[in-house]
MARVEX-886018 format. One record per atom (N, C-alpha, C, O): residue number from 1; atom name; x, y, z. Coordinates in nm, 4 decimals, m for minus. Atoms other than C-alpha are relative to their C-alpha. Example, Ala and Ser with C-alpha at 12.3 -4.5 7.8 and 13.67 -1.06 7.14 Angstrom:
// MARVEX-886018
{1; N; {0.0890; m0.1190; 0.0000}}
{1; CA; {1.2300; m0.4500; 0.7800}}
{1; C; {0.0900; 0.1200; 0.0000}}
{1; O; {0.1936; 0.1181; 0.0665}}
{2; N; {m0.0820; m0.1190; m0.0060}}
{2; CA; {1.3670; m0.1060; 0.7140}}
{2; C; {m0.0770; 0.1090; 0.0730}}
{2; O; {m0.0261; 0.2198; 0.0899}}
This chain:
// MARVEX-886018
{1; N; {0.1124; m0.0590; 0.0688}}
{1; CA; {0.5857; m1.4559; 0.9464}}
{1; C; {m0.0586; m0.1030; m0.0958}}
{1; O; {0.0130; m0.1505; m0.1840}}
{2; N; {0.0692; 0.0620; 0.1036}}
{2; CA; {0.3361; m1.6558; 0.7601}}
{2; C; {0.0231; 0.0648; m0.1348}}
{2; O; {0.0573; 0.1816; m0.1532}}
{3; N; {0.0076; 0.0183; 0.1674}}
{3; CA; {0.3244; m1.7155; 0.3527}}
{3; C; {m0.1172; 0.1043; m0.0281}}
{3; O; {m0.2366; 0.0793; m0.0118}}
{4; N; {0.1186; m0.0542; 0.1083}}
{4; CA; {0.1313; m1.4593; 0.1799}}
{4; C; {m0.0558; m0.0104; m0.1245}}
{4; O; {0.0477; m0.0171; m0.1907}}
{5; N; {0.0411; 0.0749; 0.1238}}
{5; CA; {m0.0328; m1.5492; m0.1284}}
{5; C; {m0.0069; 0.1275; m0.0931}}
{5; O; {m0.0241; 0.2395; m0.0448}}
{6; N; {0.0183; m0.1156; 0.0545}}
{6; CA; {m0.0433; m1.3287; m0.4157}}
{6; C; {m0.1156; 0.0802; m0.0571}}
{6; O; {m0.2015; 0.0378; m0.1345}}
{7; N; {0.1731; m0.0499; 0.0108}}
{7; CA; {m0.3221; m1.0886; m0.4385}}
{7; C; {m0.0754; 0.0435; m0.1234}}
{7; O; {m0.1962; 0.0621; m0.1381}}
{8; N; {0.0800; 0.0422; 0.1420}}
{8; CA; {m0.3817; m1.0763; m0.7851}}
{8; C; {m0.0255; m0.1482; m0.0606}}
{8; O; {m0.0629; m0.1688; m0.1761}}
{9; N; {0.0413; 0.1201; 0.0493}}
{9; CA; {m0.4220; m1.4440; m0.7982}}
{9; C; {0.1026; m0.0810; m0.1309}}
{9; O; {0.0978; m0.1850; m0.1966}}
{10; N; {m0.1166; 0.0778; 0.1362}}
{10; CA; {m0.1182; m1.4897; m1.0534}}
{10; C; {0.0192; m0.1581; 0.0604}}
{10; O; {m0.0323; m0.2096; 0.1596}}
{11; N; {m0.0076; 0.1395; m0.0053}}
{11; CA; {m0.0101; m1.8352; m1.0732}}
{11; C; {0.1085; m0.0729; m0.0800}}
{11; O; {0.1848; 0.0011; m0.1421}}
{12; N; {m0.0376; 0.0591; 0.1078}}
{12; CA; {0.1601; m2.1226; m1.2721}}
{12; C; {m0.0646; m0.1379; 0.0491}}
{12; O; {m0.1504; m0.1553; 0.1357}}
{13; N; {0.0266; 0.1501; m0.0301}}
{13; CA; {0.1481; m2.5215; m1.2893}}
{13; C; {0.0188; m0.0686; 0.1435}}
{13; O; {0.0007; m0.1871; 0.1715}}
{14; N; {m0.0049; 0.0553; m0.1306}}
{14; CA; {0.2142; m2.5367; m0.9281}}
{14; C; {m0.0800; 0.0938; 0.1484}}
{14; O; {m0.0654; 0.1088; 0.2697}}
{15; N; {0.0979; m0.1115; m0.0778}}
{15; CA; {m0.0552; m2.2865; m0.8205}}
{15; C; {0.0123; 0.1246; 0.0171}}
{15; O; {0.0830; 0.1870; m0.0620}}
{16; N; {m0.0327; m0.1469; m0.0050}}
{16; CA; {m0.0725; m1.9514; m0.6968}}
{16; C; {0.1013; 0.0388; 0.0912}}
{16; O; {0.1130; m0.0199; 0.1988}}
{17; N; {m0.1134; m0.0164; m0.0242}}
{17; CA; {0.2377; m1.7761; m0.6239}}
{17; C; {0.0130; 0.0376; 0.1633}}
{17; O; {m0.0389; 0.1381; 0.2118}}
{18; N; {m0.0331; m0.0507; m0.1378}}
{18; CA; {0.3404; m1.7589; m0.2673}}
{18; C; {0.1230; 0.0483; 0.0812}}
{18; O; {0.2351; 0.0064; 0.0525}}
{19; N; {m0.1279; m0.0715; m0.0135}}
{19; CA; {0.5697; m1.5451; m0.0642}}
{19; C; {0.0132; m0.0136; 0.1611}}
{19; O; {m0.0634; m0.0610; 0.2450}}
{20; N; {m0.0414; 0.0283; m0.1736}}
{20; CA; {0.7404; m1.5322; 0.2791}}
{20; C; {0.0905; 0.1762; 0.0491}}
{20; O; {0.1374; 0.2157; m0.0576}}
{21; N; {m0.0789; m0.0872; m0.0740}}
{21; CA; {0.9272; m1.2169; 0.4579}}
{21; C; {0.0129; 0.1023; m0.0528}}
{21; O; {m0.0594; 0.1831; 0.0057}}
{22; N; {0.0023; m0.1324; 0.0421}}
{22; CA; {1.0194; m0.9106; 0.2377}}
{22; C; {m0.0907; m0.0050; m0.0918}}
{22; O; {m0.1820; 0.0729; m0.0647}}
{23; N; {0.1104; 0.0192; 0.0654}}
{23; CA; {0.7988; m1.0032; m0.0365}}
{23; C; {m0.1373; m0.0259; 0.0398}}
{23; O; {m0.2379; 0.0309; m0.0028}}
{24; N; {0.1518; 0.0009; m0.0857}}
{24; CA; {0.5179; m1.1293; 0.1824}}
{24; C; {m0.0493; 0.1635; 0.0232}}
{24; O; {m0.1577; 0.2146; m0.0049}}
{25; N; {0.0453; m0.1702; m0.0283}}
{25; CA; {0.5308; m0.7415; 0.2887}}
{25; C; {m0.0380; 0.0921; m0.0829}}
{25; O; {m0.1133; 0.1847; m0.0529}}
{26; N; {0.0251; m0.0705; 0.1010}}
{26; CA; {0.5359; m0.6055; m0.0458}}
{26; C; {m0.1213; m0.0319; m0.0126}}
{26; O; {m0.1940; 0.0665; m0.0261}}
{27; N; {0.1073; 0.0338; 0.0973}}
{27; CA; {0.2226; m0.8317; m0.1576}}
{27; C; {m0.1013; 0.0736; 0.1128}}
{27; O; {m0.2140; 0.0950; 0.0683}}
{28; N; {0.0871; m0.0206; m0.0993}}
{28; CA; {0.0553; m0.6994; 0.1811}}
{28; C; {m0.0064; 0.1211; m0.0254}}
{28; O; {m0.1180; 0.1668; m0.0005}}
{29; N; {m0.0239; m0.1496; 0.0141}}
{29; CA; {0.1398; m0.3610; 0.1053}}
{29; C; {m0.0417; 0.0744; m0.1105}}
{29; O; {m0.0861; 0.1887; m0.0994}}
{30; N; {0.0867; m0.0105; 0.1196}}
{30; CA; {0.0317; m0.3748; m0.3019}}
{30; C; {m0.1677; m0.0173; 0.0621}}
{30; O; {m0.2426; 0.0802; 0.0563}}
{31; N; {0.1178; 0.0425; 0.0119}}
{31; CA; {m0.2887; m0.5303; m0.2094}}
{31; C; {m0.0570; 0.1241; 0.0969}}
{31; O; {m0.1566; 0.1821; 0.0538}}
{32; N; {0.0573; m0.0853; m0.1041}}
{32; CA; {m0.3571; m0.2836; 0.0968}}
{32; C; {m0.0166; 0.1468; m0.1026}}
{32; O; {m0.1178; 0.2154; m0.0884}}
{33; N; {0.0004; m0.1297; 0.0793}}
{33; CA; {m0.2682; 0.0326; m0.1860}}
{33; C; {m0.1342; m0.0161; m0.1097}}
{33; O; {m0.2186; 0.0694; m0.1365}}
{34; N; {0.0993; 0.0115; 0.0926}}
{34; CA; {m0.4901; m0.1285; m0.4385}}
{34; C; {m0.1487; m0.0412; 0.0323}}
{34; O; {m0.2263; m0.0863; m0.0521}}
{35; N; {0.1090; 0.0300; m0.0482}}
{35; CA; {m0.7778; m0.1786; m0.2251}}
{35; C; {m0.0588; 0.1568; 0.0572}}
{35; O; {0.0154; 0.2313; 0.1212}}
{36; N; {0.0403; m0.1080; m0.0391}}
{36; CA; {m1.0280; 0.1246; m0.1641}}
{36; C; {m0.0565; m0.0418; 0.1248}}
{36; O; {m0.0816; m0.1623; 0.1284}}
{37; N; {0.0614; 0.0019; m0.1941}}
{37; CA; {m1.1719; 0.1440; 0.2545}}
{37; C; {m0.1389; m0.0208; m0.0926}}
{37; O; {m0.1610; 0.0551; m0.1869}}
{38; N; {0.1385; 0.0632; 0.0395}}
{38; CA; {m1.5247; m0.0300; 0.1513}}
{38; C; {m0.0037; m0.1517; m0.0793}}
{38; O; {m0.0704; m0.2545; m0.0673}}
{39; N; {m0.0134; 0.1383; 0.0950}}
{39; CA; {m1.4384; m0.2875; m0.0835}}
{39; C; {0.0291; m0.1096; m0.0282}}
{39; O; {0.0355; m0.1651; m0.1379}}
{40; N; {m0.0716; 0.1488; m0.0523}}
{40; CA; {m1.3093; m0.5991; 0.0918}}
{40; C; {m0.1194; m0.0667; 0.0073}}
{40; O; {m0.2148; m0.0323; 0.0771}}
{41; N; {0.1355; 0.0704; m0.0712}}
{41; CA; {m1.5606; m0.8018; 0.1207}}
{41; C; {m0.0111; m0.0739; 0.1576}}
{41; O; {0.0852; m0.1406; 0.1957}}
{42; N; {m0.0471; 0.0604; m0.1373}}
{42; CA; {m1.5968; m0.9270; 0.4684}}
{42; C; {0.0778; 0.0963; 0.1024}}
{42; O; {0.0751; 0.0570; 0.2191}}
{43; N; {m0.1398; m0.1197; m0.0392}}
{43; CA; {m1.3270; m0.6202; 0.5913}}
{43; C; {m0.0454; 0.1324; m0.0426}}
{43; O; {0.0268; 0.2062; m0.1095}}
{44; N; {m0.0109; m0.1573; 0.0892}}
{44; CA; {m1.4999; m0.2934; 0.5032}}
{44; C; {0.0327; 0.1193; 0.0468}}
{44; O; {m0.0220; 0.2217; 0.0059}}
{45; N; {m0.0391; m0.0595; m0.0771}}
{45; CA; {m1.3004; m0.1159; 0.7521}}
{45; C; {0.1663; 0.0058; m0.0708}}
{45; O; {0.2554; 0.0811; m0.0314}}
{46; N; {m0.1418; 0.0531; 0.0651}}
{46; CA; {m0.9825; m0.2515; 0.5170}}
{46; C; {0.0032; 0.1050; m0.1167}}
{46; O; {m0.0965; 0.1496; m0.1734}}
{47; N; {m0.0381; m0.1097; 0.1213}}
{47; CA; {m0.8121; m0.0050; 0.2527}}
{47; C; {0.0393; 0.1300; 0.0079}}
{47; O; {0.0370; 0.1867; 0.1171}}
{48; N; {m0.0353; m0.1437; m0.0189}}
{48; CA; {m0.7059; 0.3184; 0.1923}}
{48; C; {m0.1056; 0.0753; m0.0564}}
{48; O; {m0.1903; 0.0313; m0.1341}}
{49; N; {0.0805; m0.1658; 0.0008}}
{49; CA; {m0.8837; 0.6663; 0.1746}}
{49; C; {0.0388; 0.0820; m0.0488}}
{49; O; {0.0287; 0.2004; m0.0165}}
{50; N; {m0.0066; m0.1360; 0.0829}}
{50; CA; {m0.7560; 0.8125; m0.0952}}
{50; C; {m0.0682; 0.0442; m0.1258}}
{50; O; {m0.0201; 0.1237; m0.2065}}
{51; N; {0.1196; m0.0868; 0.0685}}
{51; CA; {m1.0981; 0.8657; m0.3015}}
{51; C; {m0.0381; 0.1115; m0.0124}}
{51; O; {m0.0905; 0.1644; m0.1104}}
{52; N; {0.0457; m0.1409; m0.0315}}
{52; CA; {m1.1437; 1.1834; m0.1268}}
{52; C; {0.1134; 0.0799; m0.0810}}
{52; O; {0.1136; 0.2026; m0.0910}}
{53; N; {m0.1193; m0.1187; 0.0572}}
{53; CA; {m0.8309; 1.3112; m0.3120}}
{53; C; {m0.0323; m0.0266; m0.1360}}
{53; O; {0.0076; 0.0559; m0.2181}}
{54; N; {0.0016; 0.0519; 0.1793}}
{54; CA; {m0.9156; 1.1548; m0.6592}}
{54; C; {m0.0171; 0.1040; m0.1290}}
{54; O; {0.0296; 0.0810; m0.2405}}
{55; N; {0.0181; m0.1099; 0.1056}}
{55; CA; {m1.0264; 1.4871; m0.8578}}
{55; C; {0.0534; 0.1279; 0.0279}}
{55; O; {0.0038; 0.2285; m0.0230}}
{56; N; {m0.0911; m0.0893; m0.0203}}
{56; CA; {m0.7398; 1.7111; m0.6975}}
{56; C; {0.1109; m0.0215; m0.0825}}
{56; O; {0.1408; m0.1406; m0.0915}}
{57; N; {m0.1250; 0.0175; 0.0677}}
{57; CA; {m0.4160; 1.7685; m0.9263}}
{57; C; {0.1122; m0.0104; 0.1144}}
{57; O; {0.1281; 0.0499; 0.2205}}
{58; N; {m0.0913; 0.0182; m0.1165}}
{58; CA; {m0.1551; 1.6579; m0.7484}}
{58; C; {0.1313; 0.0480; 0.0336}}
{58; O; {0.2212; 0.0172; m0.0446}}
{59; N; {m0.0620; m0.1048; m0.0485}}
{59; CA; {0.0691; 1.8843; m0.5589}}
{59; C; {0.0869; m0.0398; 0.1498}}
{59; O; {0.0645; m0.1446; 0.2102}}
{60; N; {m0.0553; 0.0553; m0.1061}}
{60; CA; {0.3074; 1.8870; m0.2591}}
{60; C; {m0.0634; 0.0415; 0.0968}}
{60; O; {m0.0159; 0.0005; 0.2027}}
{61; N; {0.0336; m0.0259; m0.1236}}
{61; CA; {0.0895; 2.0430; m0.0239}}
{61; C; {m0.0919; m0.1259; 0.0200}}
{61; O; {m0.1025; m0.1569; 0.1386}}
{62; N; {0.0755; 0.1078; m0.0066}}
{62; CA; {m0.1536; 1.7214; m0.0939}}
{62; C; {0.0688; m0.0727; 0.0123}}
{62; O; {0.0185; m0.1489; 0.0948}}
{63; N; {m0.0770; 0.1010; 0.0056}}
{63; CA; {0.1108; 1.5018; m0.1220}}
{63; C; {0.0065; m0.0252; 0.1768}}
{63; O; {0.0067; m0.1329; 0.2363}}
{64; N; {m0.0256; m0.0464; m0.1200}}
{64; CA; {0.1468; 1.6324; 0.2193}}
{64; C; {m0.1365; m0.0928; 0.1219}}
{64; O; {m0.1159; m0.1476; 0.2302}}
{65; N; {0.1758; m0.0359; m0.0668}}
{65; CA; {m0.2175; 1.5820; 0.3773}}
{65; C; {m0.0174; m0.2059; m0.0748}}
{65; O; {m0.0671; m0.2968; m0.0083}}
{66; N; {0.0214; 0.1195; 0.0366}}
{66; CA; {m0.2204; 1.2464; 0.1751}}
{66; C; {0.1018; m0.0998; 0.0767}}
{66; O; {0.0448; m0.2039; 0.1092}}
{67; N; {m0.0918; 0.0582; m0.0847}}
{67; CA; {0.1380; 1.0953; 0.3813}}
{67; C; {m0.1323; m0.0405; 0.1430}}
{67; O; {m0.1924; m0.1469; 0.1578}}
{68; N; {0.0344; m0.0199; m0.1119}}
{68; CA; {m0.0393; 1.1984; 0.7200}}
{68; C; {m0.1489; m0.0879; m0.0020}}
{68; O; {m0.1744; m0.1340; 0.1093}}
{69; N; {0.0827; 0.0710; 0.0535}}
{69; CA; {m0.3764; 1.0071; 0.5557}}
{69; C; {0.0191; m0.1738; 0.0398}}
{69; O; {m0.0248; m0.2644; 0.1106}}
{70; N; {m0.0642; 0.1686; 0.0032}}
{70; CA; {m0.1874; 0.7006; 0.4823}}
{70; C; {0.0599; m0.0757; 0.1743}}
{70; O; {0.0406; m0.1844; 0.2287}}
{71; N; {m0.0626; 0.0414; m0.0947}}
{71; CA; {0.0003; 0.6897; 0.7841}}
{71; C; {m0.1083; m0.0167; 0.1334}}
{71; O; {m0.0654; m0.0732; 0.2339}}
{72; N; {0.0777; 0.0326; m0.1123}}
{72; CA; {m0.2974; 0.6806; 1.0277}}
{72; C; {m0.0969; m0.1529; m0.0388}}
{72; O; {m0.1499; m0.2368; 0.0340}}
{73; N; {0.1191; 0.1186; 0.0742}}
{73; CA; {m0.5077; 0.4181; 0.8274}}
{73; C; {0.1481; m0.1337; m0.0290}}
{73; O; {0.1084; m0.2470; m0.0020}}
{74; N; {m0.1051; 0.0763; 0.0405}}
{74; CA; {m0.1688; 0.2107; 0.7308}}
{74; C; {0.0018; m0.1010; 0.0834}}
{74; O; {m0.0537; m0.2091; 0.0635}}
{75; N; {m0.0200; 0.0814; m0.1246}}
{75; CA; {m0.0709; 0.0652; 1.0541}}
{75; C; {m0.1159; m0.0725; 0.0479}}
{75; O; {m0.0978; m0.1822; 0.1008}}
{76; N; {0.0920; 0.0238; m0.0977}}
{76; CA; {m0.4046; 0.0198; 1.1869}}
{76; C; {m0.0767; m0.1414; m0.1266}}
{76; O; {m0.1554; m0.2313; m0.0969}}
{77; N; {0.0615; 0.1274; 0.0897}}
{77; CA; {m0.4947; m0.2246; 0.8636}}
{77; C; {0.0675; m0.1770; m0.0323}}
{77; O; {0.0258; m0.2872; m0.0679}}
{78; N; {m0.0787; 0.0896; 0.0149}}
{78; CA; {m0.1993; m0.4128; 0.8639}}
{78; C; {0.1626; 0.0132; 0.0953}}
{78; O; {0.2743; 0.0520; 0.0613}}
{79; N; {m0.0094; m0.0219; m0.1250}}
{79; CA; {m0.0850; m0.4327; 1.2188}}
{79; C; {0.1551; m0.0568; 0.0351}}
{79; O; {0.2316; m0.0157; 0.1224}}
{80; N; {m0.1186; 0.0872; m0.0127}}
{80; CA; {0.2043; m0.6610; 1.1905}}
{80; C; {0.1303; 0.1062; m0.0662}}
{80; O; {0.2353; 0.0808; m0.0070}}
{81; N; {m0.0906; m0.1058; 0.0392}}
{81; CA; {0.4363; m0.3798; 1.0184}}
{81; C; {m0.0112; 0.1073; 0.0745}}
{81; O; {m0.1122; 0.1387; 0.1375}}
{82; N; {m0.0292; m0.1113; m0.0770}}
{82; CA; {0.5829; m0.0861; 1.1644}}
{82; C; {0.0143; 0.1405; m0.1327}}
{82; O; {0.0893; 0.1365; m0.2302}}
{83; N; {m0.0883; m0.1004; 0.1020}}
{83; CA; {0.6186; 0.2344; 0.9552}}
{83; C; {0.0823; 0.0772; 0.0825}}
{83; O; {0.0626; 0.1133; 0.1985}}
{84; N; {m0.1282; m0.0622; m0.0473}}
{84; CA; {0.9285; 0.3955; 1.0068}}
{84; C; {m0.0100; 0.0837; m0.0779}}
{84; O; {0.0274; 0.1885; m0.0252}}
{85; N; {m0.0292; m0.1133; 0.0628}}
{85; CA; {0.9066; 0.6130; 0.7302}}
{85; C; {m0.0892; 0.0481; m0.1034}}
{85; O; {m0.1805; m0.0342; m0.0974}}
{86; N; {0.1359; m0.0057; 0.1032}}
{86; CA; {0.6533; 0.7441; 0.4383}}
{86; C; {0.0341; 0.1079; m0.0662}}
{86; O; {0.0606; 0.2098; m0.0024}}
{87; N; {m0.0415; m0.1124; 0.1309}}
{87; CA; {0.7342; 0.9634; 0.1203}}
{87; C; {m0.0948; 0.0157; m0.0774}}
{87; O; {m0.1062; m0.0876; m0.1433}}
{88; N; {0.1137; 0.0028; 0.0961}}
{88; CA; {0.4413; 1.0595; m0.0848}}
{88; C; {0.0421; 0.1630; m0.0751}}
{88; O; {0.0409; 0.2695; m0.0133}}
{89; N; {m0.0383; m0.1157; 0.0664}}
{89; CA; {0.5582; 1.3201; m0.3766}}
{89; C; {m0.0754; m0.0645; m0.1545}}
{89; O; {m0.0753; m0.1745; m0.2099}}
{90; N; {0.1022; 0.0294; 0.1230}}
{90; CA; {0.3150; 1.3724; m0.6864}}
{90; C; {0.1214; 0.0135; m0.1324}}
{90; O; {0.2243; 0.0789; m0.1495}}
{91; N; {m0.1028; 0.0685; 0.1314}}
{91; CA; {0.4609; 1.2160; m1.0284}}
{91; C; {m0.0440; 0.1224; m0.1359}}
{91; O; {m0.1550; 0.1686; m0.1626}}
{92; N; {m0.0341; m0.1009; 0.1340}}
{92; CA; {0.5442; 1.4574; m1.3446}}
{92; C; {m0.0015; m0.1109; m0.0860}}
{92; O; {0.0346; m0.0777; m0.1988}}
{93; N; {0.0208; 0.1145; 0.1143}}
{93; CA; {0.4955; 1.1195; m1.5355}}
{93; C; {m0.1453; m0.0178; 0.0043}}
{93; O; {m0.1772; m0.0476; m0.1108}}
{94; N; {0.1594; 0.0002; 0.0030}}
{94; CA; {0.1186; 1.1036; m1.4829}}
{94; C; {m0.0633; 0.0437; 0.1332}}
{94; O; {m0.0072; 0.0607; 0.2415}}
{95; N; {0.0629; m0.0410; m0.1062}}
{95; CA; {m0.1583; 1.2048; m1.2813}}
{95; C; {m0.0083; m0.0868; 0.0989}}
{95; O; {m0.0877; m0.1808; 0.0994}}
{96; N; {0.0182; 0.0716; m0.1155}}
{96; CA; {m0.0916; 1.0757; m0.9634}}
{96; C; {0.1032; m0.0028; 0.1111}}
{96; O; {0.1511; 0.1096; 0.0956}}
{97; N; {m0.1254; 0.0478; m0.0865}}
{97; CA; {0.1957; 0.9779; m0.6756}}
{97; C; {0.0285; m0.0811; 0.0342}}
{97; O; {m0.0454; m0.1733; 0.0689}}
{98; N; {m0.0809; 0.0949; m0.0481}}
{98; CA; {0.4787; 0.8048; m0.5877}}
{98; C; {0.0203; m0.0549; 0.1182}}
{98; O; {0.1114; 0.0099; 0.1696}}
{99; N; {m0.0067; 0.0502; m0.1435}}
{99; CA; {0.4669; 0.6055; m0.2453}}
{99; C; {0.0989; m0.0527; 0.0308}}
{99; O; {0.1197; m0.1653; m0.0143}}
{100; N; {m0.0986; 0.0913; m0.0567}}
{100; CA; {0.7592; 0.5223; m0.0717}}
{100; C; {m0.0299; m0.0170; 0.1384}}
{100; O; {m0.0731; 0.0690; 0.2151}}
{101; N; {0.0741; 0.0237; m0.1359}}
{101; CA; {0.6883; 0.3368; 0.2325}}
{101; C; {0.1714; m0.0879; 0.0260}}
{101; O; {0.2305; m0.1612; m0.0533}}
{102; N; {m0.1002; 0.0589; m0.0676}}
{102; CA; {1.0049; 0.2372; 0.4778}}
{102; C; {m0.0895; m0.0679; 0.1336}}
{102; O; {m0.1763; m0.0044; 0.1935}}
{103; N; {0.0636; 0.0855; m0.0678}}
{103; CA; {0.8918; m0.0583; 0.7123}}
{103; C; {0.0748; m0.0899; 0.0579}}
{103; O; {0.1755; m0.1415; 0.0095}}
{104; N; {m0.0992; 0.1473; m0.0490}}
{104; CA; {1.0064; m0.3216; 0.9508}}
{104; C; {m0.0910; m0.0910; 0.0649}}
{104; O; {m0.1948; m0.0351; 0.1003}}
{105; N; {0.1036; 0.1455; m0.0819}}
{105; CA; {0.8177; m0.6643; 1.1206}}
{105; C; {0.1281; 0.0176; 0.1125}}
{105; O; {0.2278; 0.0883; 0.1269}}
{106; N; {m0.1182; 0.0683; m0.1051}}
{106; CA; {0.9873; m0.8371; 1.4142}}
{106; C; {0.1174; m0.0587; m0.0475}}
{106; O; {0.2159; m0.0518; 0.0260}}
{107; N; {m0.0767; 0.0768; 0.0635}}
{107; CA; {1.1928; m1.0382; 1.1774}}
{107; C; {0.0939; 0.0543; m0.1587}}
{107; O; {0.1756; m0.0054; m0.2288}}
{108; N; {m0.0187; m0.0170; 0.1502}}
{108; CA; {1.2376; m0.8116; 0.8596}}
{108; C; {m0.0152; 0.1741; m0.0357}}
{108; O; {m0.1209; 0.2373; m0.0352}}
{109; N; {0.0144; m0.1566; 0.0462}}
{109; CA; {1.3250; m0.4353; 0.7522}}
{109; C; {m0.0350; 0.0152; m0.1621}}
{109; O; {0.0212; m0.0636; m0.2382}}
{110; N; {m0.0459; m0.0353; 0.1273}}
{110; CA; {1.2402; m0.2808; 0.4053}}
{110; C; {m0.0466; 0.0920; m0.0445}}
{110; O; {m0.1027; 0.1845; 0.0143}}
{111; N; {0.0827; m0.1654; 0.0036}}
{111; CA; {1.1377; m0.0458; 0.1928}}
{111; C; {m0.0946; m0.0140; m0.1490}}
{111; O; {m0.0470; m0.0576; m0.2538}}
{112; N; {0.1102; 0.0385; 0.1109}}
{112; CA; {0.8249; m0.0627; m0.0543}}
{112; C; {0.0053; 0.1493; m0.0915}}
{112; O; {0.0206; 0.2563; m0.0326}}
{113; N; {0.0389; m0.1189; 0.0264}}
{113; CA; {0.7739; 0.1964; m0.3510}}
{113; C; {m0.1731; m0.0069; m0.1018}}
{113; O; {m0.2381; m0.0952; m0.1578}}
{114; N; {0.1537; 0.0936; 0.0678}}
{114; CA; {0.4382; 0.1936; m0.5055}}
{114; C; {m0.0656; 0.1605; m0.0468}}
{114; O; {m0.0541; 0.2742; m0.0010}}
{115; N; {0.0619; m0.1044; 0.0797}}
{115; CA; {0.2334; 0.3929; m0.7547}}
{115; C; {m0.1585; 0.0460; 0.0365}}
{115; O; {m0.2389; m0.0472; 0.0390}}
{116; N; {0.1196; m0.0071; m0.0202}}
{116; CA; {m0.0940; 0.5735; m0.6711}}
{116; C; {m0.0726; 0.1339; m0.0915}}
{116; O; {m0.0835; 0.2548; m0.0712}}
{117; N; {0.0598; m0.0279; 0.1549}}
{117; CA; {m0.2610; 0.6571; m1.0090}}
{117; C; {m0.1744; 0.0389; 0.0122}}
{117; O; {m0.2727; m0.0329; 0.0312}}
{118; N; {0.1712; 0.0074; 0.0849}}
{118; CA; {m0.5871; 0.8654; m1.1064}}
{118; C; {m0.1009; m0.0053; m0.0611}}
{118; O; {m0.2214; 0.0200; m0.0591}}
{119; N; {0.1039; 0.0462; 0.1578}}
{119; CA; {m0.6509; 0.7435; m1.4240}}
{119; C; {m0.0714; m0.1268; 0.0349}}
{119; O; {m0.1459; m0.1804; m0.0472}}
């Protein structure tokens, strides 16, 4: 698997930070959560679709409807991962939910958890 670079552009004295295999997947997997479907430039077929949920409180029957969301748009953006598994349960710490995403490449299993916030 190619080096992924990091998609907030962090850095130090020897440039911007780059990653290879389970981390490569994570940064592919942050950047794909933190990107809305329109807003790539060049890619506006790239991102997720969860705008349409943005002014619902979040609940398990959405949590629900939001998995089945993710999981059709997921794969199809970032082709090289497999999902094996997908947990989406809304957070009692703020408005929003918790993503757990289980995943494997040809070369590499893991499991990502990631925050999806509507403040």
């Amino acid at each position: 698997m190619a080096d992924e670079i990091d998609f907030l552009f962090q850095s130090d004295s020897q440039g911007i930070f780059q990653y290879s295999d389970i981390e490569a997947i994570q940064q592919k997997l942050e950047n794909w959560i933190s990107t809305p479907r329109g807003s790539f430039w060049g890619m506006p077929d790239f991102g997720h679709t969860l705008r349409q949920f943005l002014h619902d409180p979040p609940t398990d029957t959405l949590a629900s409807v939001i998995e089945a969301e993710l999981a059709d748009t997921l794969e199809t953006d970032i082709p090289e991962v497999t999902i094996r598994w997908l947990r989406v349960e809304p957070s009692q710490e703020f408005d929003g939910y918790r993503l757990k995403i289980g995943w494997a490449t040809d070369s590499v299993t893991g499991e990502t958890a990631l925050v999806v916030s509507q403040e």
